[in-house]
C-alpha positions in Angstrom: 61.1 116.9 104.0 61.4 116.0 100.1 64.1 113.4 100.8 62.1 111.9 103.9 59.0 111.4 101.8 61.1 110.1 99.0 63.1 107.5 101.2 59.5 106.4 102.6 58.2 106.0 99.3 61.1 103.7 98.7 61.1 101.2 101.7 57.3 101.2 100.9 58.2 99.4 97.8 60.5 97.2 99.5 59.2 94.0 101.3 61.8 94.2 104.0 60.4 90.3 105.3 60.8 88.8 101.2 63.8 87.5 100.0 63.8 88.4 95.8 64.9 87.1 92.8 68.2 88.7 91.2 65.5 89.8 88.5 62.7 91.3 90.7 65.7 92.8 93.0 67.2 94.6 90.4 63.5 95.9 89.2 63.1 97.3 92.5 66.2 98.7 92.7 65.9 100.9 89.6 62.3 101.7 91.1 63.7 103.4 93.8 66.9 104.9 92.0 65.1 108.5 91.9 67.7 110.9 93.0 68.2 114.0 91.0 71.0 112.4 89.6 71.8 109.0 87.7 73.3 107.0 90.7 75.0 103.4 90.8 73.0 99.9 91.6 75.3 98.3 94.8 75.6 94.5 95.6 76.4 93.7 99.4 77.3 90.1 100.2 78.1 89.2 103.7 80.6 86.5 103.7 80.9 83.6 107.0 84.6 84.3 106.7 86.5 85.2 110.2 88.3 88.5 108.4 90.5 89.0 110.8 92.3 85.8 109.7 94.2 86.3 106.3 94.2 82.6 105.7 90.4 83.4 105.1 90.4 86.8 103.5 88.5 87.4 99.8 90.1 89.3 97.1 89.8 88.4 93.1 88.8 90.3 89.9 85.7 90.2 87.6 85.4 91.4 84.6 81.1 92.8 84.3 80.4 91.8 80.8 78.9 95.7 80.4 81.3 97.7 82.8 80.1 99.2 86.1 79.4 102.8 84.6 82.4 104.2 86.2 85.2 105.7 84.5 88.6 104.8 86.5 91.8 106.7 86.4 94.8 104.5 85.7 98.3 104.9 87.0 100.9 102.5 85.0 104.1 102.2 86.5 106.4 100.7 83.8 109.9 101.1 82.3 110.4 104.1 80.0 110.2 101.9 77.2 106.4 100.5 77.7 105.2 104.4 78.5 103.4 105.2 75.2 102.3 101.8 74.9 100.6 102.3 78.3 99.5 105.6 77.5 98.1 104.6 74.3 96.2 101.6 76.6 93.9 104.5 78.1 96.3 105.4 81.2 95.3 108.3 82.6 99.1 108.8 85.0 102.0 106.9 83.3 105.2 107.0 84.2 108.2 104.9 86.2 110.7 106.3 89.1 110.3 109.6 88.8 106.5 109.2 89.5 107.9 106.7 92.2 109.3 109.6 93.9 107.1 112.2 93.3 104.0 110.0 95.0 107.0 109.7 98.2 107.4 113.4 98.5 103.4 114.5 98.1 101.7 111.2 98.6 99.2 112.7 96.9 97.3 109.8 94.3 95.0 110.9 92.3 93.7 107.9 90.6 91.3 105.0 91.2 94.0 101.9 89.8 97.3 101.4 90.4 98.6 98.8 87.4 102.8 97.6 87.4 105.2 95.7 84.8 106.8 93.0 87.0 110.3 94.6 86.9 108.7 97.8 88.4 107.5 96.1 91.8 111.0 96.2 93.9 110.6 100.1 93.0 107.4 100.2 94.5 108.1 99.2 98.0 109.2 103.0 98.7 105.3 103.8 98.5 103.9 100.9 99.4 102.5 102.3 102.7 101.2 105.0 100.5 99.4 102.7 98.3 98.6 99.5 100.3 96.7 101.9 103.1 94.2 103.2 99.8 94.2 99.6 98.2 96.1 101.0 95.6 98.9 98.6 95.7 99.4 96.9 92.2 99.4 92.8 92.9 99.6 90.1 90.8 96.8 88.2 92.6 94.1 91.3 91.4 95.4 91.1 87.7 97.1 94.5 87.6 100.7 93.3 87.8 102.2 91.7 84.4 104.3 91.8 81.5 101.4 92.7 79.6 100.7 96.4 81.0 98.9 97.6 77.7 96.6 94.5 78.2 95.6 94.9 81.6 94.7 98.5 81.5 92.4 97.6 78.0 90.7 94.7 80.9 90.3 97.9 83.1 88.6 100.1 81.0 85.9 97.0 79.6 85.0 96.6 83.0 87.2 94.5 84.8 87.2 95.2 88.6 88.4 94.0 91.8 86.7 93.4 95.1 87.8 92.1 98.3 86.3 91.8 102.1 86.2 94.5 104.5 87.0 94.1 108.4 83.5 92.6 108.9 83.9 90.3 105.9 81.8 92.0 103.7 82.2 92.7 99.8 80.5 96.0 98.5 80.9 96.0 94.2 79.0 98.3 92.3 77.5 96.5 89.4 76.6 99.3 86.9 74.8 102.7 86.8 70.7 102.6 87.7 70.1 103.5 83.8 71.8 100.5 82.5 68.9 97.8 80.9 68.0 95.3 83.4 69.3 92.4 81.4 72.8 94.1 81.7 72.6 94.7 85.6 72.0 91.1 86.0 74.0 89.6 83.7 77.1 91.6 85.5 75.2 90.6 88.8 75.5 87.1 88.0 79.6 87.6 87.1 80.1 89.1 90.3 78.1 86.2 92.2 80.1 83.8 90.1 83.4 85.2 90.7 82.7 85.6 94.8 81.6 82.2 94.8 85.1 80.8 93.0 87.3 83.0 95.2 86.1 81.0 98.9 89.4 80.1 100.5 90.0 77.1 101.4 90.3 77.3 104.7 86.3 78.5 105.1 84.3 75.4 105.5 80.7 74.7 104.9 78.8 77.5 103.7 80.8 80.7 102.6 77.9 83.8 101.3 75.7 84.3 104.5 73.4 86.9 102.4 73.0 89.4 99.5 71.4 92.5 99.1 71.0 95.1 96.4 70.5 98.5 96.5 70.4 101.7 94.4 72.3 104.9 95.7 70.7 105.8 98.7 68.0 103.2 98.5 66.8 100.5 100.6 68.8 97.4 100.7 66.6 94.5 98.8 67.8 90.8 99.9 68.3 88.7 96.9 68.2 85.1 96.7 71.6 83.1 96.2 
């Protein structure tokens, strides 16, 4: 009964006919962030893509200017000699083919990013079910392949993310916890919006972002203006 009167309390807030300002959208959205525990503000764009062409899929990295809130565990597959430099970066799982095989034999991966040195990507085709079917896959088109390892997993931890399109050509990116200040969720709002807009393949013609909402953890969506 609590968490009915609390969800109608919410959409009461919400103009579910009024199409807001990034600014006012992300007031309401903090409005109704009242769960018992400090939740996440979401961004929802639905793209005009056709996703199940690739020529037309989304995928590309931002980097929030104030992080999303989220701590991620890092896996860095490198040669023996970049391991402390990786571990040193903030990797949480560092290691080369012995971690290789030891991902084959328990496919168990227990971390959020995968991150590779260039000479470690042939090596990584013996898990690359493993890790492409949890869009863990290190590519050089997200920024976590490169010579630079150490560099990429500081990127990581200062808030760098990826996003990319799901089957129905959506993109869901958290944008930073419902306690961040206002000016910080919409100045990493604004990145995101910014980075969608410059990833549109080239193949999409005419208008690419159908709509955007925002919404806190298990509150109503809030449709934003573009």
């Amino acid at each position: 009964m609590k968490i009915a009167k609390r969800v109608k309390a919410n959409n009461e807030l919400v103009d579910a006919n009024k199409v807001y300002s990034p600014e006012e959208a992300i007031e309401l959205a903090k409005k109704t962030a009242n769960t018992k525990f400090v939740g996440s503000i979401e961004v929802h764009v639905r793209t005009l893509i056709e996703a199940k062409k690739t020529d037309q899929a989304v995928r590309g990295t931002v980097s929030l200017p104030h992080g999303s809130g989220k701590t991620k565990k890092v896996a860095a597959f490198v040669t023996e000699a970049n391991e402390k430099a990786a571990k040193e970066a903030g990797a949480t799982i560092v290691g080369g083919e012995e971690l290789i095989k030891k991902i084959k034999e328990t496919e168990k991966t227990d971390f959020d990013v995968a991150v590779a040195e260039p000479a470690m990507m042939p090596k990584l085709a013996a898990i690359a079910k493993i890790l492409g079917t949890r869009g863990l896959m290190p590519n050089p088109k997200t920024g976590t392949v490169g010579a630079n390892v150490s560099q990429i997993i500081k990127e990581i931890a200062g808030g760098k993310v990826n996003f990319k399109n799901d089957d129905s050509g959506n993109i869901h990116q958290i944008i930073g916890k419902s306690n961040f200040d206002s000016k910080n969720l919409l100045e990493n709002f604004k990145a995101l919006y910014q980075a969608i807009n410059q990833s549109k393949p080239t193949t999409v013609k005419g208008q690419f972002i159908g709509s955007m909402t925002i919404n806190s953890t298990m509150g109503p969506g809030i449709r934003v203006k573009m």
